[in-house]
TORPA-4810 file (N, C-alpha, C, O; in nm, 3 decimals):
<nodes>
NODE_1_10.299_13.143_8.387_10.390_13.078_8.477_10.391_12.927_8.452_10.492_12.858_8.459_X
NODE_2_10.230_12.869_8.411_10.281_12.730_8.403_10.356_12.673_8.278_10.420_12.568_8.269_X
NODE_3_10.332_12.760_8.192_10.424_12.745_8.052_10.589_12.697_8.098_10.651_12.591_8.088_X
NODE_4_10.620_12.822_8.148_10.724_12.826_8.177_10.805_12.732_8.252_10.927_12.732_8.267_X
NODE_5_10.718_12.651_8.298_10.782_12.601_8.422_10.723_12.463_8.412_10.693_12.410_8.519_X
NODE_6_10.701_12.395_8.298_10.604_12.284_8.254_10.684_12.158_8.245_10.649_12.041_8.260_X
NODE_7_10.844_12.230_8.205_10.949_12.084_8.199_10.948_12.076_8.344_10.854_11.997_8.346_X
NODE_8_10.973_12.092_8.459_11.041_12.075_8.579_10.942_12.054_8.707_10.949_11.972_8.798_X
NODE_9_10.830_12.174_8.675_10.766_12.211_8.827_10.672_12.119_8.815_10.648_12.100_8.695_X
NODE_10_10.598_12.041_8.898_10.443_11.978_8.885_10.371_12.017_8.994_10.362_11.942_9.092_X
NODE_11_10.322_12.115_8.990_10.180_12.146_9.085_10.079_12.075_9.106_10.014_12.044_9.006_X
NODE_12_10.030_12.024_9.249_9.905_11.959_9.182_9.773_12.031_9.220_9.762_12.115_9.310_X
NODE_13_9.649_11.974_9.121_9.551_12.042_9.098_9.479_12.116_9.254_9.421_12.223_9.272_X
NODE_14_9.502_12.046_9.312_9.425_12.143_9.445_9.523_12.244_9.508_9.494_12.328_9.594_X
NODE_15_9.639_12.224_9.453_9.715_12.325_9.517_9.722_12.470_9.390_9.761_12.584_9.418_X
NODE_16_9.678_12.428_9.265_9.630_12.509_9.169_9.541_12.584_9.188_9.559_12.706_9.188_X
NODE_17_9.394_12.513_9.213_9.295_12.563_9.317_9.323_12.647_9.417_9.275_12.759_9.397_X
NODE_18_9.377_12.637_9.507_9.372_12.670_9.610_9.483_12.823_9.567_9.485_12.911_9.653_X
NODE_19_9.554_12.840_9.458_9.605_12.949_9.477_9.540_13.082_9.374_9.568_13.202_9.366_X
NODE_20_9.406_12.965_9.279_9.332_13.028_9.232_9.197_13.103_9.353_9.117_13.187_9.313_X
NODE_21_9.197_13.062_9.467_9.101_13.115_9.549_9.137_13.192_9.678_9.059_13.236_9.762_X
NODE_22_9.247_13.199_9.675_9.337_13.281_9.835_9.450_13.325_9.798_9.539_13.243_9.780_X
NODE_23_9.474_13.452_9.780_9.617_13.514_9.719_9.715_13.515_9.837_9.830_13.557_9.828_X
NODE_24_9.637_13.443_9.999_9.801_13.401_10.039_9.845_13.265_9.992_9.960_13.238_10.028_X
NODE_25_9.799_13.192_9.937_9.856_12.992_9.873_9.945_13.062_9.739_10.057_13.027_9.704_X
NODE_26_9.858_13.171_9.676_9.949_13.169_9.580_10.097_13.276_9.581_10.192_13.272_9.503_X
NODE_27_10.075_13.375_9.708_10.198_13.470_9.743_10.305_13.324_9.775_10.413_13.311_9.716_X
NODE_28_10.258_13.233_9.865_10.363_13.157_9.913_10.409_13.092_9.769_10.511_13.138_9.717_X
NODE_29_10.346_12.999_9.712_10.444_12.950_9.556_10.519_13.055_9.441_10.603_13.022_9.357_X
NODE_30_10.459_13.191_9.466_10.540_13.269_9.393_10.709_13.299_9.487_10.822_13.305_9.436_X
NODE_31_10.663_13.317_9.660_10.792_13.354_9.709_10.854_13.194_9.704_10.976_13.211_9.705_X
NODE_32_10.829_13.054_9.699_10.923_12.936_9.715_10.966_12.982_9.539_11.071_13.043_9.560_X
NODE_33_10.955_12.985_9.460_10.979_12.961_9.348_11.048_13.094_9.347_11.110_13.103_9.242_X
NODE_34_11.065_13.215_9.431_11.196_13.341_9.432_11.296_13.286_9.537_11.412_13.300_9.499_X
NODE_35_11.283_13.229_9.657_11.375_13.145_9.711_11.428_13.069_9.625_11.551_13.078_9.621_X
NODE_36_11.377_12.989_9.547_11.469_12.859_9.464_11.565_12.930_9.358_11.667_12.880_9.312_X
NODE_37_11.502_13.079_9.324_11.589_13.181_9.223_11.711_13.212_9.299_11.829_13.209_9.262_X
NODE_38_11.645_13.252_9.443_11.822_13.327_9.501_11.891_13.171_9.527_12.001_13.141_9.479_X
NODE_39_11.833_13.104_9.587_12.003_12.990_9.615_12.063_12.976_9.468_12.184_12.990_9.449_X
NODE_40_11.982_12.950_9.376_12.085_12.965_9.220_12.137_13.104_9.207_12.201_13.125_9.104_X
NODE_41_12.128_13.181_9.272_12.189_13.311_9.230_12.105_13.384_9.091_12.170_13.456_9.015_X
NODE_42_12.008_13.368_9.076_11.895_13.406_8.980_11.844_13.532_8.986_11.810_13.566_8.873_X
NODE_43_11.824_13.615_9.066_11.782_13.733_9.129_11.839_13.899_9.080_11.962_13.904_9.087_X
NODE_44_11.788_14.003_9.044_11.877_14.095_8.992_11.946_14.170_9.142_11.898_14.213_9.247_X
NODE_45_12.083_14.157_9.084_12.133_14.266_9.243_12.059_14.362_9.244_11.978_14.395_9.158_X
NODE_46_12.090_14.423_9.365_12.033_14.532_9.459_12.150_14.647_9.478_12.266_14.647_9.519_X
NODE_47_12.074_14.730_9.434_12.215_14.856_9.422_12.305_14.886_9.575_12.427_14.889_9.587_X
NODE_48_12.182_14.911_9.704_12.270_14.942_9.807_12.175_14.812_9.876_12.053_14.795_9.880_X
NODE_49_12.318_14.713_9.942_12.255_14.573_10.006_12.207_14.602_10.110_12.096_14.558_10.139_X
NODE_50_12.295_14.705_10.217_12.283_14.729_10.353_12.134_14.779_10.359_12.051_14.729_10.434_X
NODE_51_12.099_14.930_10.236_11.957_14.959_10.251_11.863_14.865_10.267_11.770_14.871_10.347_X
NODE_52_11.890_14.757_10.172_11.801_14.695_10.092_11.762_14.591_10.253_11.662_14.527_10.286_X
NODE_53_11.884_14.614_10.315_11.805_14.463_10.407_11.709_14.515_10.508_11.618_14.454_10.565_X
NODE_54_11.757_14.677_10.521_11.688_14.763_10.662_11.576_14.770_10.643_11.489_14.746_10.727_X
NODE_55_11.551_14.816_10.487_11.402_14.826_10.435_11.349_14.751_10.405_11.234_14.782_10.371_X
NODE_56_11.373_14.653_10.397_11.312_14.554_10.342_11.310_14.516_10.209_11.197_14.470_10.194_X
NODE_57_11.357_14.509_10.127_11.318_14.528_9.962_11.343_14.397_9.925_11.419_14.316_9.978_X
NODE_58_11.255_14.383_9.807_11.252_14.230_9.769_11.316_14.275_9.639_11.304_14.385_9.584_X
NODE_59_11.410_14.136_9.587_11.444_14.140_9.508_11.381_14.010_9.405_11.344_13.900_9.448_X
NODE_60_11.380_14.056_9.251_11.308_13.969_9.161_11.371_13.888_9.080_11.474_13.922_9.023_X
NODE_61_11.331_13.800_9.069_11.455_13.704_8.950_11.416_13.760_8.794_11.312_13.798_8.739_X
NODE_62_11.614_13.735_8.738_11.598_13.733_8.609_11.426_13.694_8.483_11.348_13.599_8.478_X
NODE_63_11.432_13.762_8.443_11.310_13.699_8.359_11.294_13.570_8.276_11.189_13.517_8.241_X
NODE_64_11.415_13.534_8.253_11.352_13.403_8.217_11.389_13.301_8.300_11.364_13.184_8.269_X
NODE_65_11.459_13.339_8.425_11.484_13.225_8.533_11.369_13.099_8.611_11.387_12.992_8.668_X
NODE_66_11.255_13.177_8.578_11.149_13.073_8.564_11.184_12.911_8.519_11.199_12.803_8.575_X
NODE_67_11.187_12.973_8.368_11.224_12.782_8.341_11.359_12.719_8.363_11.378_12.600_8.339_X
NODE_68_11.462_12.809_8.412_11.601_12.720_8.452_11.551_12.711_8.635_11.657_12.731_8.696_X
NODE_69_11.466_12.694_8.712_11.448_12.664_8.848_11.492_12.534_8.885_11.570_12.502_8.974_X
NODE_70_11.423_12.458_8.795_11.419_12.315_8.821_11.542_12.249_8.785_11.537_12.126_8.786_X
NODE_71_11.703_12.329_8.740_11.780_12.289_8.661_11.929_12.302_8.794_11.918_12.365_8.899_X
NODE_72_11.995_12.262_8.772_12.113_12.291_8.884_12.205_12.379_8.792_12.265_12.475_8.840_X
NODE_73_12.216_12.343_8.649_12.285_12.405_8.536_12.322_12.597_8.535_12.392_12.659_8.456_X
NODE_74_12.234_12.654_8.669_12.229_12.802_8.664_12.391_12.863_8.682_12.488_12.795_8.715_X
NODE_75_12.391_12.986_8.656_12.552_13.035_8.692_12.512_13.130_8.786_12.458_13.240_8.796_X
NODE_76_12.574_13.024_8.864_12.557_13.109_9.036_12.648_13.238_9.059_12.767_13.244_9.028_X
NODE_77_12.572_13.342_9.121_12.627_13.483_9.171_12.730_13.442_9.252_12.724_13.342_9.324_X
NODE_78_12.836_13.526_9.241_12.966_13.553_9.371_12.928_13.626_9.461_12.887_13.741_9.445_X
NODE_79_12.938_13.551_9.593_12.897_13.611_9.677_12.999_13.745_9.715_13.121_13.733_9.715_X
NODE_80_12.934_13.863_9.743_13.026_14.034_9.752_13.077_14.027_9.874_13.144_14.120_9.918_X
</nodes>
């Protein structure tokens, strides 16, 4: 992840720490960094939306959307 994300993101070291020692510090920077995927529209659709919201289902960003986060340059989804 930090490869990826080395032009744009800067973490700093205790917050590195800290998500190396409590997997809730690091659930939260993995979900801000899937928030910053959906407002770019980054995210793979979801086959049925209505299910998807009842149940809950998370949806994952494109795979290499990692390193375009930090970029405004993304091609944003139409909203359905």
């Amino acid at each position: 992840m930090l490869e990826e994300t080395a032009g744009w993101l800067q973490i700093p070291d205790p917050v590195i720490e800290d998500c190396r020692k409590d997997d809730n510090a690091f659930d939260a920077l993995i979900c801000a960094l899937i928030a910053r995927a959906a407002d770019l529209g980054r995210l793979f659709p979801v086959g049925d939306a209505e299910k998807g919201r009842e149940e809950g289902w998370i949806r994952l960003p494109h795979r290499t959307s990692l390193r375009n986060l930090g970029s405004t340059n993304c091609i944003l989804e139409t909203p359905a």
